[in-house]
N, C-alpha and C positions, 0 to 999 in steps of 0.2 A: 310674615310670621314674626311674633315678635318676641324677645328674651328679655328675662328682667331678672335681676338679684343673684342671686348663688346658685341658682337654676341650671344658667350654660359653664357653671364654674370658672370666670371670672372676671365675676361682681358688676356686672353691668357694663365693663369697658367693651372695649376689640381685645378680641384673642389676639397676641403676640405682643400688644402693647402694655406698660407700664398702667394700674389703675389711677384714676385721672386727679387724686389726692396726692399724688407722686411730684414733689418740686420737682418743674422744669429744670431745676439747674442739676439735679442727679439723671436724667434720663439722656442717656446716649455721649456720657462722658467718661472720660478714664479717670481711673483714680489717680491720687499722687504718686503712688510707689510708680504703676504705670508709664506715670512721665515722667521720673526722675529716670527709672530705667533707659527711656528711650533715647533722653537728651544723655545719659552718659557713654552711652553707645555712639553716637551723633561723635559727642566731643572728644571719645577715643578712635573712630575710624580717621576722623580730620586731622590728629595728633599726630598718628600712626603714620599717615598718607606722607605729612608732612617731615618726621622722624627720618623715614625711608628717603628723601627728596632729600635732605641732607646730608644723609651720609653719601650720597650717589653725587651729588655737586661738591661733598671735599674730597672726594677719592679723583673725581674731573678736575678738580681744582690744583688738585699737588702733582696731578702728572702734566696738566698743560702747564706748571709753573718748572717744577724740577723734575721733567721725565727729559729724556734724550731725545730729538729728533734725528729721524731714519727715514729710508723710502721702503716703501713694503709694495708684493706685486700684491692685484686683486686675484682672489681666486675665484669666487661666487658671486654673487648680489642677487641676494631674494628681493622679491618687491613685496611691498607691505600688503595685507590682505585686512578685511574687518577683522579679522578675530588675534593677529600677531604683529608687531611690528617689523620694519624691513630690517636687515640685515646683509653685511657685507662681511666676505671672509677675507681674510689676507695671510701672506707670510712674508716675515720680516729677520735678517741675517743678526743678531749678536756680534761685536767686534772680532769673536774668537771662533767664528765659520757656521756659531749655531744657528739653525734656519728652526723660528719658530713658527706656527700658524694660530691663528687667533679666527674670531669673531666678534663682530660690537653690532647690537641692534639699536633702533632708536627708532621712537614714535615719529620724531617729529624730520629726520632726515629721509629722503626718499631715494638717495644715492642712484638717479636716474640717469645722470653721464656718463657712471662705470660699468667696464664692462671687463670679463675677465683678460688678465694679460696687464692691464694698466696699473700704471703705478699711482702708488696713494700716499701722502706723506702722513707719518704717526709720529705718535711719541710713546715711550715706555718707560718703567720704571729699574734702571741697571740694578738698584738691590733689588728688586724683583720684577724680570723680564716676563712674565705672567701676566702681567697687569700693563697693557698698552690700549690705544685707542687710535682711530684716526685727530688729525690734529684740528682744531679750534670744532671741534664736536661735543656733546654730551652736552650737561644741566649748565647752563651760563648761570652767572649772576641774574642777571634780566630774567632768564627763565625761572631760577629759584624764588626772586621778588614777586616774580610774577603770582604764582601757587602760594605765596604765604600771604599775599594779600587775600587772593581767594580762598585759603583756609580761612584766614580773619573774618570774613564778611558771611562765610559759614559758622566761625561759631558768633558770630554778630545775629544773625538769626537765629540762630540756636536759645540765646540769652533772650531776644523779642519775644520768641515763641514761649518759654520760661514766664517771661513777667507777664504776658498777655492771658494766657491761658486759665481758664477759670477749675482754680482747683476744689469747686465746689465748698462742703461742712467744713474742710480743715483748714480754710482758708482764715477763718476767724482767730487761728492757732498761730498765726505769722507774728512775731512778736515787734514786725512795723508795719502790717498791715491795720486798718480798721475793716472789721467787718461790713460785706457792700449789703448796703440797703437791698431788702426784698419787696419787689412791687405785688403785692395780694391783689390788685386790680383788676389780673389776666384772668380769665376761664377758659379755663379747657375742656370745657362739654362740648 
């Protein structure tokens, strides 16, 4: 059976497609707001990721440089599971008899040798004993270089993906852009 014209109501294409007078370069593209949206979300989670990553390697930075070392006992160690990182609890004496107890997680230590009872050396901060860790742990140098390159090479793609992508009519509105030639030679029947 066959359809023709305004008959199947619309116009002689495929139902669900675009009718076939339709530039290719509008059919199954996002607009611009679209993708400026996406890329500024892109280049705010990578910012964010990387903000976070710093304040966590100077706060490791000032206690592995000017925190006190001390011996602390273990009291727990979780092991890391997928969905949490591993975890070791400890308590550690202040000069003046205070016994405090802490916890420091971390993705990337797996605190597999301790076990509760053993001693673990730390360091803390004497204006604020709150803030300890075990010692040569947390965001190194290495580790924070690490994540800022891979930030970088995400918004490196991020910028690719930007200048690559064909933002269709408004593109002729780029005031360094030239309008890209249209090839009229395709048909889409």
């Amino acid at each position: 059976m066959s359809c023709s014209g305004s008959f199947c109501g619309h116009g002689g294409g495929v139902p669900g497609l675009p009718p076939r007078d339709t530039p290719h370069h509008a059919v199954g593209t996002m607009g611009f707001p679209e993708k400026v949206t996406i890329i500024c979300l892109l280049v705010a989670l990578v910012v964010s990721v990387l903000m976070v990553l710093w304040n966590v390697h100077v706060k490791h930075e000032r206690l592995q440089k000017k925190g006190r070392r001390v011996q602390g006992e273990v009291l727990l160690v979780e092991r890391a599971r997928e969905d949490r990182p591993s975890r070791v609890h400890y308590s550690f004496c202040l000069p003046d008899g205070t016994e405090l107890r802490h916890a420091y997680q971390s993705y990337l230590d797996s605190w597999d040798s301790l076990h509760r009872g053993d001693t673990i050396d730390l360091v803390y901060l004497p204006e604020d004993p709150e803030q300890s860790m075990p010692v040569l742990h947390g965001v190194t140098s290495v580790e924070f270089v690490f994540w800022l390159v891979g930030g970088l090479l995400v918004l490196g793609l991020v910028v690719f993906m930007l200048r690559s992508w064909d933002f269709g009519p408004e593109e002729s509105t780029h005031p360094h852009r030239k309008p890209a030639a249209r090839d009229s030679s395709h048909s889409y029947r």
